[in-house]
C-alpha positions as a Markdown table, in Angstrom:
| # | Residue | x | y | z |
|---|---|---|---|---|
| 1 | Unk | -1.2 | 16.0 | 24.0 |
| 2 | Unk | 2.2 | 14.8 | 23.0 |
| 3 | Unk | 2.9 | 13.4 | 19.3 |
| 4 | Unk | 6.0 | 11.6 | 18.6 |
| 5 | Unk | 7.0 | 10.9 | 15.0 |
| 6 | Unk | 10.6 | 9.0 | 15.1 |
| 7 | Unk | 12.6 | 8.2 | 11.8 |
| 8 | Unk | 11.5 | 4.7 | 10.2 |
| 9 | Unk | 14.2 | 2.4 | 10.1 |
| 10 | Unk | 12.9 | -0.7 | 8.1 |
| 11 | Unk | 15.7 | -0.3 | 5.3 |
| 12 | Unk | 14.8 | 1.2 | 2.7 |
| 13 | Unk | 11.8 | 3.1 | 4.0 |
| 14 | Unk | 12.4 | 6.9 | 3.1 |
| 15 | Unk | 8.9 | 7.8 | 3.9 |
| 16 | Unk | 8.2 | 10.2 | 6.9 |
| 17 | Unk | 4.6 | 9.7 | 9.0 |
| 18 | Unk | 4.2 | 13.9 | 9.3 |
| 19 | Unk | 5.4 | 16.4 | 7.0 |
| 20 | Unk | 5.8 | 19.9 | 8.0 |
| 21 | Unk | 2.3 | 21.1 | 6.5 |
| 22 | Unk | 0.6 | 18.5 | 9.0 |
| 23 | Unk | 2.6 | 19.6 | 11.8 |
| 24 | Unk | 2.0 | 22.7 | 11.6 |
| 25 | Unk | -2.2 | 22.1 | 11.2 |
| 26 | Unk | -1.4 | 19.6 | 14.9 |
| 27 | Unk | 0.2 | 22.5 | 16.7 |
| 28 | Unk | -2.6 | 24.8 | 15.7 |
| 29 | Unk | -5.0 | 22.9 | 17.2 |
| 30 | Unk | -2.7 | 22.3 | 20.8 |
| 31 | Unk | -0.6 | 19.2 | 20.2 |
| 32 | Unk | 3.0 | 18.9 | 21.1 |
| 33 | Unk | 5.1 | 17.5 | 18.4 |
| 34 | Unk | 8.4 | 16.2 | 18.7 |
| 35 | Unk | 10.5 | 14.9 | 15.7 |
| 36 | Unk | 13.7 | 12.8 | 15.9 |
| 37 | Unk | 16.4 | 14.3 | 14.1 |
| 38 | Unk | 16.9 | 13.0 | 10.4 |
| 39 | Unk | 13.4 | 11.5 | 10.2 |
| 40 | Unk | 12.5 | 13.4 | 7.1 |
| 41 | Unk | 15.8 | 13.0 | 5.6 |
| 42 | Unk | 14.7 | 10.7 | 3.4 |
| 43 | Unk | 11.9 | 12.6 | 1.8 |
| 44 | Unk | 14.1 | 15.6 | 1.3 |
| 45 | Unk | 12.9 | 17.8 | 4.7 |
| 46 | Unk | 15.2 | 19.0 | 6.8 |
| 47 | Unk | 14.9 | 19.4 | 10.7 |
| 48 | Unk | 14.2 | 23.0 | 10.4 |
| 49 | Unk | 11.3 | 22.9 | 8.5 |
| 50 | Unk | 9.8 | 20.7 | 11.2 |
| 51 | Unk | 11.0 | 23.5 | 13.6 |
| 52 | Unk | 9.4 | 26.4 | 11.7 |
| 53 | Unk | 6.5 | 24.6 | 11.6 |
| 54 | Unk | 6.4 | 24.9 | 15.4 |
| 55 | Unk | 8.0 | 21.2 | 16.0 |
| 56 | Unk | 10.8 | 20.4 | 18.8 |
| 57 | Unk | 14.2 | 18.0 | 17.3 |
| 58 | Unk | 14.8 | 15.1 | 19.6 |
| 59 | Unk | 18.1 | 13.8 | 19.4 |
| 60 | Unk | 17.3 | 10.1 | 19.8 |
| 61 | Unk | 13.7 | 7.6 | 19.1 |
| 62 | Unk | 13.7 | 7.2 | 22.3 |
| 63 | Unk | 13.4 | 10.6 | 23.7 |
| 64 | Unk | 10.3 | 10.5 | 21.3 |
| 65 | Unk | 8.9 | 7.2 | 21.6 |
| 66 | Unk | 9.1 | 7.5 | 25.6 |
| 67 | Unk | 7.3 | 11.0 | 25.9 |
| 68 | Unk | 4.6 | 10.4 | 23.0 |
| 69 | Unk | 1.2 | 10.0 | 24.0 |
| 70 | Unk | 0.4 | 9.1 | 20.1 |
| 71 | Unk | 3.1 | 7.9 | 17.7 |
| 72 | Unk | 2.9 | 8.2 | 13.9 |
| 73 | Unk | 4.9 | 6.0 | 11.7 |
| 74 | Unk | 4.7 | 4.8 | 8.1 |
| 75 | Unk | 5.9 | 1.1 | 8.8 |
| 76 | Unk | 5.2 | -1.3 | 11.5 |
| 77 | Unk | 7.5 | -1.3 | 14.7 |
| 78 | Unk | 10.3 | -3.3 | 15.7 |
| 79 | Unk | 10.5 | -5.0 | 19.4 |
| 80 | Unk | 13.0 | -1.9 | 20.4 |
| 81 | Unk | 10.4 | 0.5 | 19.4 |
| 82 | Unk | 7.4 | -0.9 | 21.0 |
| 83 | Unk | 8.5 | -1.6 | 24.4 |
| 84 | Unk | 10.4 | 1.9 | 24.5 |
| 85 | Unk | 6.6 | 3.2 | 23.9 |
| 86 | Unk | 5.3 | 4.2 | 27.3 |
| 87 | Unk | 2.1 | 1.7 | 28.3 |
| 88 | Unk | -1.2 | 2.8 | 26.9 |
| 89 | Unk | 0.0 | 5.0 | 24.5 |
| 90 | Unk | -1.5 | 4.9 | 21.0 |
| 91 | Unk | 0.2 | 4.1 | 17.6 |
| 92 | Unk | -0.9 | 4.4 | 14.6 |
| 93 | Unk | 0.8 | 3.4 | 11.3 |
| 94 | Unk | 0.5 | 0.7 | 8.3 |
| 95 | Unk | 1.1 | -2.0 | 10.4 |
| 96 | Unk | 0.5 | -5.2 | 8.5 |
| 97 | Unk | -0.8 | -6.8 | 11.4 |
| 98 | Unk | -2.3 | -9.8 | 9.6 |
| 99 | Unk | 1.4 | -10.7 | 8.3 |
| 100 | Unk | 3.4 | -10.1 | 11.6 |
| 101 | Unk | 1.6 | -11.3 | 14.7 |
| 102 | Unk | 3.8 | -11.1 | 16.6 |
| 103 | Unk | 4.1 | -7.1 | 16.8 |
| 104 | Unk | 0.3 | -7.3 | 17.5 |
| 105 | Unk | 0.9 | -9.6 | 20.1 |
| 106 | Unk | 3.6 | -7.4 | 21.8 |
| 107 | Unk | 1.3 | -4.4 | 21.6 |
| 108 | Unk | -1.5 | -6.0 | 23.0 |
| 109 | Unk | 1.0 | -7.2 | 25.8 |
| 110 | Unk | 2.7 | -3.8 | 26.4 |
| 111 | Unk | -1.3 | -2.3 | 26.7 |
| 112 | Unk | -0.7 | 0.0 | 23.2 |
| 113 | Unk | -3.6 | 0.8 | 21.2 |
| 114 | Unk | -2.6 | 0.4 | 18.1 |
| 115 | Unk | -4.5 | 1.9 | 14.6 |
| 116 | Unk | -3.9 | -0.1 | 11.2 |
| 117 | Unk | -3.8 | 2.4 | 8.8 |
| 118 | Unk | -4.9 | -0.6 | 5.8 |
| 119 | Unk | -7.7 | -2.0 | 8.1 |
| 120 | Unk | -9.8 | 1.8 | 7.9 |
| 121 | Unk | -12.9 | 1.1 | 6.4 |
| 122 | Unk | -13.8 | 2.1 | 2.8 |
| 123 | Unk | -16.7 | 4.3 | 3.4 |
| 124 | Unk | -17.2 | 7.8 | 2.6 |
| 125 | Unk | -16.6 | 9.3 | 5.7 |
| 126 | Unk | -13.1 | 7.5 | 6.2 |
| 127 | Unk | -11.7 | 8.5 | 2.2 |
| 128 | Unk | -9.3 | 11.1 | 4.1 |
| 129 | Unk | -8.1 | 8.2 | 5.8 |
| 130 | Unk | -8.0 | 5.9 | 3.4 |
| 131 | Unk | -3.6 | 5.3 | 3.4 |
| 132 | Unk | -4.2 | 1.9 | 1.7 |
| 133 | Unk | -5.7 | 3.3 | -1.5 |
| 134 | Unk | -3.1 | 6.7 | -1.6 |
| 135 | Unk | -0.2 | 4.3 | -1.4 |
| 136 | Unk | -2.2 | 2.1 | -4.1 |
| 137 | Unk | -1.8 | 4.9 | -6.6 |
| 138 | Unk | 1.4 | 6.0 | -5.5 |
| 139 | Unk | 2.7 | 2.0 | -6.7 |
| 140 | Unk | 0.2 | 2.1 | -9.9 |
| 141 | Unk | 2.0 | 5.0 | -11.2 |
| 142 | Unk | 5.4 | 4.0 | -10.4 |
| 143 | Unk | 4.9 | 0.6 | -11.5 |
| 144 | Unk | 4.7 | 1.9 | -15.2 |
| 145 | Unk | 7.8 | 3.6 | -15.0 |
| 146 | Unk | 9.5 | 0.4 | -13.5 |
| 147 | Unk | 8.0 | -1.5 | -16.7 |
| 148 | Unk | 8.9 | 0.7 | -18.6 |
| 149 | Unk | 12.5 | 1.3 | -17.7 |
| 150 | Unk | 13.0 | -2.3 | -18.0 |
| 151 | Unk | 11.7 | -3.0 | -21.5 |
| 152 | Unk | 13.6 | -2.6 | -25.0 |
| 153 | Unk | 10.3 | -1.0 | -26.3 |
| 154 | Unk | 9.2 | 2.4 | -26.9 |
| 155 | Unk | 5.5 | 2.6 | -25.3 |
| 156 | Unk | 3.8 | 5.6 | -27.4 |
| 157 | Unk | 3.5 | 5.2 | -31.2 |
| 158 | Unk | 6.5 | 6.5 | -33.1 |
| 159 | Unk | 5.8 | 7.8 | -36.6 |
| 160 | Unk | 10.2 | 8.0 | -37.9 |
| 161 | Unk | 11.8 | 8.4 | -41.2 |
| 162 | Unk | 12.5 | 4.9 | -40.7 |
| 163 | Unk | 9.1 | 3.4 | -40.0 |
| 164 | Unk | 6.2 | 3.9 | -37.7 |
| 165 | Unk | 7.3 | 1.9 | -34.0 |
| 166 | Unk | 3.4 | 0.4 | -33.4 |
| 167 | Unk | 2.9 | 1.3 | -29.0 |
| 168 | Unk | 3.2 | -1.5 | -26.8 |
| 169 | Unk | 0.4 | -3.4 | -25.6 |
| 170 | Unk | -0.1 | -3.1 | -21.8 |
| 171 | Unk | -2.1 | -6.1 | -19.4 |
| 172 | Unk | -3.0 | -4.8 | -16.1 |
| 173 | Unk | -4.4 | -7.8 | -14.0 |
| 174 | Unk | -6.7 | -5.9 | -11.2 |
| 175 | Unk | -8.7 | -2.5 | -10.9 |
| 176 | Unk | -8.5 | -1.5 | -8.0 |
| 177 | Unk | -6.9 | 1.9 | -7.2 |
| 178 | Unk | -3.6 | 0.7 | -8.0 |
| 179 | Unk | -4.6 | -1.1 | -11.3 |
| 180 | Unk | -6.2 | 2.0 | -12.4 |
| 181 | Unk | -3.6 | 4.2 | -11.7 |
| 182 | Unk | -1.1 | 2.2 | -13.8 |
| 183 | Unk | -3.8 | 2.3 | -16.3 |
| 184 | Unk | -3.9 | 5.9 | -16.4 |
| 185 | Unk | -0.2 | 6.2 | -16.6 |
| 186 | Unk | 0.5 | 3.6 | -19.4 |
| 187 | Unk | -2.1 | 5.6 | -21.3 |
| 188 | Unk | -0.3 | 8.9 | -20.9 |
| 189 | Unk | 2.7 | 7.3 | -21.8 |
| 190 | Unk | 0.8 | 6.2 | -25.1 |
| 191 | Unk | 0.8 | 2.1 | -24.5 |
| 192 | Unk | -2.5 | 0.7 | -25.7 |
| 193 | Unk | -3.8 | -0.9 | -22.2 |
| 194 | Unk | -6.8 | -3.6 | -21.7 |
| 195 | Unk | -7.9 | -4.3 | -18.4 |
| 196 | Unk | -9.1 | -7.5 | -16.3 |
| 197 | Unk | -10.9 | -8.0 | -13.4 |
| 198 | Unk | -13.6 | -10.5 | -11.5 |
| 199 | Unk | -15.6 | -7.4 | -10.8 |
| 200 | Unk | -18.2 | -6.2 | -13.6 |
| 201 | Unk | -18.3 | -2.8 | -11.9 |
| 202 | Unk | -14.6 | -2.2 | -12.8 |
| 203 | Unk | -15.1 | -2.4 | -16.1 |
| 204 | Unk | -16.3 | 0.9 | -16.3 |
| 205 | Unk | -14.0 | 2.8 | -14.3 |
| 206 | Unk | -11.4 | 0.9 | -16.5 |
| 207 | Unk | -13.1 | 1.8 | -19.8 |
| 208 | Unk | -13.3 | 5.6 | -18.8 |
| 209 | Unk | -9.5 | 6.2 | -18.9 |
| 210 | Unk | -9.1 | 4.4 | -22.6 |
| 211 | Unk | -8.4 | 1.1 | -21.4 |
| 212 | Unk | -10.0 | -1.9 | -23.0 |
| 213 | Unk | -11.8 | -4.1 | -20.5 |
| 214 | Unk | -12.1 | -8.0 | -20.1 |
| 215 | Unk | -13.6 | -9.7 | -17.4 |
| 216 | Unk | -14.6 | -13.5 | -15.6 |
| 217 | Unk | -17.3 | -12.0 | -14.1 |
| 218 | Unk | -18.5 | -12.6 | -10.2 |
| 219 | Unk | -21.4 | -12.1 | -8.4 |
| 220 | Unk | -20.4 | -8.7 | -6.3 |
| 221 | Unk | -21.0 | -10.5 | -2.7 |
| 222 | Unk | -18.5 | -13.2 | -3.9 |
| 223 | Unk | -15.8 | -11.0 | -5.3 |
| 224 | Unk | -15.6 | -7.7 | -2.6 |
| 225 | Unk | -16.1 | -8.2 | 1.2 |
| 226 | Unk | -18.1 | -5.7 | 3.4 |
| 227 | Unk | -15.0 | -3.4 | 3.4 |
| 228 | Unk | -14.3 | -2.9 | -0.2 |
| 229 | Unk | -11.8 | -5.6 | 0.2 |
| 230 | Unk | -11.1 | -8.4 | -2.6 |
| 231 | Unk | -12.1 | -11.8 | -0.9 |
| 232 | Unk | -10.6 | -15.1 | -1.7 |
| 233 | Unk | -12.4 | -17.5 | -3.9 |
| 234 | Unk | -12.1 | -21.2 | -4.8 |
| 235 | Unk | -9.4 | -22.7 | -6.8 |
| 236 | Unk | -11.8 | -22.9 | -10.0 |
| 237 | Unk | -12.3 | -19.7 | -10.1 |
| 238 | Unk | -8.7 | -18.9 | -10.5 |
| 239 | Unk | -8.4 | -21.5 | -13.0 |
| 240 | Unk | -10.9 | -19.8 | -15.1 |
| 241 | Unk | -9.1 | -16.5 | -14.7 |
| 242 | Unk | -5.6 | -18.1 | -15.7 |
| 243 | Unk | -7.0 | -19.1 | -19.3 |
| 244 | Unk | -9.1 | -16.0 | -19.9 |
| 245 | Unk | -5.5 | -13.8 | -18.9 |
| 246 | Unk | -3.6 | -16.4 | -20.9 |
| 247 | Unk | -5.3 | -15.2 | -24.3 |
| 248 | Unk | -4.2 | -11.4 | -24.1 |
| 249 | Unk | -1.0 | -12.2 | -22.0 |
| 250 | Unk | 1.1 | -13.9 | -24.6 |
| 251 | Unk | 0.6 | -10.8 | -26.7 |
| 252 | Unk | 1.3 | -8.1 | -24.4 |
| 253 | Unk | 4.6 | -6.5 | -23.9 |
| 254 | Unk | 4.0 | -5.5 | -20.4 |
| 255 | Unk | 1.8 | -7.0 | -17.7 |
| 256 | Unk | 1.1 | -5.1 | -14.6 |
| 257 | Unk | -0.3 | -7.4 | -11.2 |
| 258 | Unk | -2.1 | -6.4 | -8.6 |
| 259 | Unk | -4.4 | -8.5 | -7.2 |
| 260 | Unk | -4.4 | -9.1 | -3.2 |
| 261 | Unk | -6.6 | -10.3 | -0.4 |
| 262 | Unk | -6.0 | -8.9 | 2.8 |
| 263 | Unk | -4.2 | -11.3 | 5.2 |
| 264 | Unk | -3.8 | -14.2 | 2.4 |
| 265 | Unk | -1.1 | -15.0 | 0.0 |
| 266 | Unk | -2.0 | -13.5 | -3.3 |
| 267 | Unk | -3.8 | -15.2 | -6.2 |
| 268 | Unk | -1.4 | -17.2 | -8.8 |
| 269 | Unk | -2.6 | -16.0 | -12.0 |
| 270 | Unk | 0.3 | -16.3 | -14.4 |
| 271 | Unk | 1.8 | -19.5 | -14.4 |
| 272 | Unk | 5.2 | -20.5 | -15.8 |
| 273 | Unk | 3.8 | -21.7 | -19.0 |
| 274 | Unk | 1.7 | -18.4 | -19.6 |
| 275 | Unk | 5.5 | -16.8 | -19.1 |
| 276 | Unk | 7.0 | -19.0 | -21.7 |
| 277 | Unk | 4.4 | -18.3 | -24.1 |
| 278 | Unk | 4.9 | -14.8 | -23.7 |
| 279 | Unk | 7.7 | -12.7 | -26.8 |
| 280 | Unk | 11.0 | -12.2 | -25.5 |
| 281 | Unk | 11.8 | -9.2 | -24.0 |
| 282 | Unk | 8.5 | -8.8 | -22.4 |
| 283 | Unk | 8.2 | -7.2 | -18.8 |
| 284 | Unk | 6.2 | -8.5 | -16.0 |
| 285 | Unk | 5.7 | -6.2 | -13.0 |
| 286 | Unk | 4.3 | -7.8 | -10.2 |
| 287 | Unk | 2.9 | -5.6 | -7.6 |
| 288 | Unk | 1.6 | -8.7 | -5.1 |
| 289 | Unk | 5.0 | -10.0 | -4.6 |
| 290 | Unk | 5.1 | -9.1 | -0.8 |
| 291 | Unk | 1.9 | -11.6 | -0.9 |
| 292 | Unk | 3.8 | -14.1 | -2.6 |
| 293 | Unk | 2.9 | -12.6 | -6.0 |
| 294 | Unk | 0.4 | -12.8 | -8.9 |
| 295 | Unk | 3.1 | -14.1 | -10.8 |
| 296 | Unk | 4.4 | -18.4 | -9.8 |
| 297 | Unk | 8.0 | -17.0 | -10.8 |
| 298 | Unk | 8.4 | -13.7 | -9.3 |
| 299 | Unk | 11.0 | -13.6 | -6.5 |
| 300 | Unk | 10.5 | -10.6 | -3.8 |
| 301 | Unk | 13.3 | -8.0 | -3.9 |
| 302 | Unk | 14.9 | -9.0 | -7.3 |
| 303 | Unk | 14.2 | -8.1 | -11.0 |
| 304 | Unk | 14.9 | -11.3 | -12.8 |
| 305 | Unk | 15.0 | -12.9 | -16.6 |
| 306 | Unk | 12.8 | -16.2 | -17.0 |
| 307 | Unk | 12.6 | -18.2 | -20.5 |
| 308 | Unk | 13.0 | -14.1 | -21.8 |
| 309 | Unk | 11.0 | -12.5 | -19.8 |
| 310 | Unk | 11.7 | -9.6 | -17.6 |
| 311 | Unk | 10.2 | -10.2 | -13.7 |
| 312 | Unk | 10.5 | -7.1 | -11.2 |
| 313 | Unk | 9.5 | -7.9 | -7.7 |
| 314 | Unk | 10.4 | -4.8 | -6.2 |
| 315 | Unk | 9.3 | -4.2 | -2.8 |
| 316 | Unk | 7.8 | -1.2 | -0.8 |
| 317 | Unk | 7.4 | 1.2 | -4.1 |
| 318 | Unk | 5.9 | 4.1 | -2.4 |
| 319 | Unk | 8.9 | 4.8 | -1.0 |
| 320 | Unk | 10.8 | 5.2 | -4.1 |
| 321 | Unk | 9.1 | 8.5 | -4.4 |
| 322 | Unk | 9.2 | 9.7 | -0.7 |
| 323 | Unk | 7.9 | 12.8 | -1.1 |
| 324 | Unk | 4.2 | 13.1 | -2.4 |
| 325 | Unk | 3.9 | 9.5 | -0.7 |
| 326 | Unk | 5.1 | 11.2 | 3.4 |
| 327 | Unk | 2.9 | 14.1 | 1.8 |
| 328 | Unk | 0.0 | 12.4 | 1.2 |
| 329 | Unk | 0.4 | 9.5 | 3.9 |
| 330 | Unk | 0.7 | 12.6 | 6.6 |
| 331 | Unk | -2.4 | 14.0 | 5.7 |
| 332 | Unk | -4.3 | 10.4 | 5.8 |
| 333 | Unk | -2.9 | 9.8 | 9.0 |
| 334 | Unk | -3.7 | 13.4 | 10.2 |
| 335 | Unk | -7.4 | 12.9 | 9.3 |
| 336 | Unk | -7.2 | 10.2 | 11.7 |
| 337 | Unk | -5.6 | 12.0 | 14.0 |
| 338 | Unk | -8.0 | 14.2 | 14.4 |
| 339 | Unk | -10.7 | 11.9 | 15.0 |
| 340 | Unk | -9.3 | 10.0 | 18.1 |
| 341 | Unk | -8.5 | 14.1 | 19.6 |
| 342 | Unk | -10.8 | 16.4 | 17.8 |
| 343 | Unk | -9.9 | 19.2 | 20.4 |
| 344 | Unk | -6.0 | 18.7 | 20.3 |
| 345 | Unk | -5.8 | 18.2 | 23.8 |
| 346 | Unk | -8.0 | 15.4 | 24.8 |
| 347 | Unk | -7.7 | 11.9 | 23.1 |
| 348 | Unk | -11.9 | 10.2 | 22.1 |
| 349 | Unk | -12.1 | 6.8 | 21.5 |
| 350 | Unk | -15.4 | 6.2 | 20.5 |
| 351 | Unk | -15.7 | 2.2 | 20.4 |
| 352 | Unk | -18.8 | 2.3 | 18.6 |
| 353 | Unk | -17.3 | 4.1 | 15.9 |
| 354 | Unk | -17.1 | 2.5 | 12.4 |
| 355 | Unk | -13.7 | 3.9 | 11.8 |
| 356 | Unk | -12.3 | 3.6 | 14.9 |
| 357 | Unk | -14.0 | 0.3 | 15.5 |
| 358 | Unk | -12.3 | -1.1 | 12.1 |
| 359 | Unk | -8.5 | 0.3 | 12.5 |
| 360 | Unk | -7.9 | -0.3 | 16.3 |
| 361 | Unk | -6.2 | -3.6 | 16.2 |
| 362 | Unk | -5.1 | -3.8 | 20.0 |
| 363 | Unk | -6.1 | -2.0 | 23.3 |
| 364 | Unk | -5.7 | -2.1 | 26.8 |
| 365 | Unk | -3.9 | -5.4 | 26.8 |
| 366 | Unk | -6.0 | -7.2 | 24.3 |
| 367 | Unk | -6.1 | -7.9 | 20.5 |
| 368 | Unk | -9.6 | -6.2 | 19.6 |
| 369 | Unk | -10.0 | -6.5 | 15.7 |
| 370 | Unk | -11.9 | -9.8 | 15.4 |
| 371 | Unk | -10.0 | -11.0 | 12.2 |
| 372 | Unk | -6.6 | -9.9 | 13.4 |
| 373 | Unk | -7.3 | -12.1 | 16.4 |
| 374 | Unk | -8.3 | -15.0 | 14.8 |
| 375 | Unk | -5.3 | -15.1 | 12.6 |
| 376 | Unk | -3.4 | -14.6 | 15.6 |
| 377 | Unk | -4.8 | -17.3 | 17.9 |
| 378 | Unk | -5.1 | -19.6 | 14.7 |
| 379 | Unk | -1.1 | -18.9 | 13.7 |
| 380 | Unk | 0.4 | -20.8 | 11.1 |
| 381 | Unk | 1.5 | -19.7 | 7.8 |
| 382 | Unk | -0.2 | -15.7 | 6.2 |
């Protein structure tokens, strides 16, 4: 069984699908592994380390992407990448299929099968797989920071010859896994932090790392799909939301977004009057701005200054710390792996599988996930 793991080129991207602790455990258990020179650059590995680790340099993608019988990447392919892929090979990677159709419809057409690392299934057995939620906490924690960086305020109390600094007051909008990793590092950082959410059942997970906890509650089946996943609810309901935030978010000197629904543009939940309303000086970090954002001014890519407040849109955060995210992505995509060819020889694809039934987005010349086909056959705007 040949792997292929070629250096991501989305710019940027600094993250590496296998690390040399993964590679090793592949060639252990009988797979060949070739690595394009350079593709761990950006996480700090060299092409040596792959080596020792029992892997073979290629010089170019496509001496990898040819020869692979499964490729690993972090991002989705471009066109050049998936027709030099040889037909019926499998990929797997965070593909975003839901918010570029057209690569799914070039790998249904080229016969890949393709794996969505964000579509596996939140159950037990699948939490090794589970990229979406390790990335999650990689962005939660770097989030802080990013707030952090950009605001004129201390976060922890300061007791000084010169007065006692009070810590700053921290809004995160979401608790999910990214919402309470930002939690978690605002507190260690000494902010005092209070926490909203739709779901009751967050409260508690909120409240057990020191964050205060506010909440429009929903009925579970409204506010969580089948999956785990947020679902989208009507307009009212983010109405509601809006002037519940809009009491704690003209007090806070940092606000921390994350609310998204797979495959849909992300809740507005702080308007432009909310913003003005807000001190000067105050940050607002808005991790749904590759959805279109929590925030109605945020602008992908750019950290800008509206009526005084600070608005980061940075993109792809988990690549701004390369490392523990290609260490931790490689072992969620190894635990896949090792699922679809158990035996390191032999690929398994049990279609009955709930993990394998709710990652595989395309095979043998068709678009198989039922919600990534709809989207694609309905087209139009994500």
């Amino acid at each position: 069984m040949q792997i292929g793991i070629p250096k991501e080129i989305l710019t940027n991207e600094r993250r590496v699908a296998a690390v040399p602790e993964t590679v090793s455990k592949m060639v252990k258990s009988g797979m060949l592994v070739a690595v394009e020179a350079g593709a761990g650059s950006g996480a700090f590995i060299v092409d040596r380390e792959f080596e020792t680790a029992g892997a073979t340099i290629a010089k170019s993608a496509q001496a990898v992407l040819s020869t692979a019988d499964i490729v690993l990447k972090v991002n989705r392919p471009t066109v050049g990448e998936i027709d030099s892929l040889k037909e019926g090979a499998i990929l797997i990677g965070l593909l975003q299929p839901l918010a570029n159709r057209d690569v799914v419809k070039r790998l249904a057409n080229r016969k890949i099968t393709a794996f969505s690392m964000e579509l596996v299934p939140r159950i037990t057995r699948a939490q090794r797989m589970d990229a979406l939620s390790t990335m999650s906490t990689v962005a939660g924690y770097k989030a802080v920071l990013l707030a952090a960086n950009a605001s004129g305020r201390f976060f922890p109390m300061l007791s000084t010859a010169a007065g006692t600094i009070p810590p700053a007051k921290v809004l995160v909008i979401g608790v999910g896994v990214a919402g309470l990793q930002a939690i978690a590092t605002a507190k260690r950082l000494g902010a005092v932090v209070t926490a909203f959410d739709t779901r009751p059942a967050a409260g508690e997970q909120a409240k057990s790392i020191g964050a205060e906890f506010v909440s429009l509650e929903v009925p579970h089946e409204q506010a969580e799909d089948a999956g785990g996943y947020a679902k989208e609810l009507p307009p009212e309901f983010y109405q509601k939301e809006q002037e519940l935030i809009r009491k704690h978010s003209k007090d806070a000197d940092v606000i921390i977004t994350t609310a998204l629904i797979p495959g849909k543009r992300s809740p507005v939940l702080i308007t432009e009057e909310m913003v003005e309303e807000m001190k000067p000086g105050s940050v607002i970090m808005d991790l749904a701005v590759e959805q279109g954002g929590n925030c109605v001014l945020s602008e992908a890519g750019k950290e800008i200054v509206k009526h005084g407040v600070v608005l980061i849109g940075a993109l792809n955060i988990p690549s701004t710390l390369p490392v523990h995210a290609s260490q931790l992505y490689a072992k969620n995509i190894l635990a896949l792996l090792n699922l679809l060819c158990p035996d390191g020889k032999t690929i398994k694809l049990d279609l009955a599988d709930e993990i394998i039934k709710g990652s595989m987005i395309t095979h043998q010349g068709e678009i198989v996930h039922p919600v990534v086909r709809e989207a694609v056959e309905k087209g139009g705007p994500v």
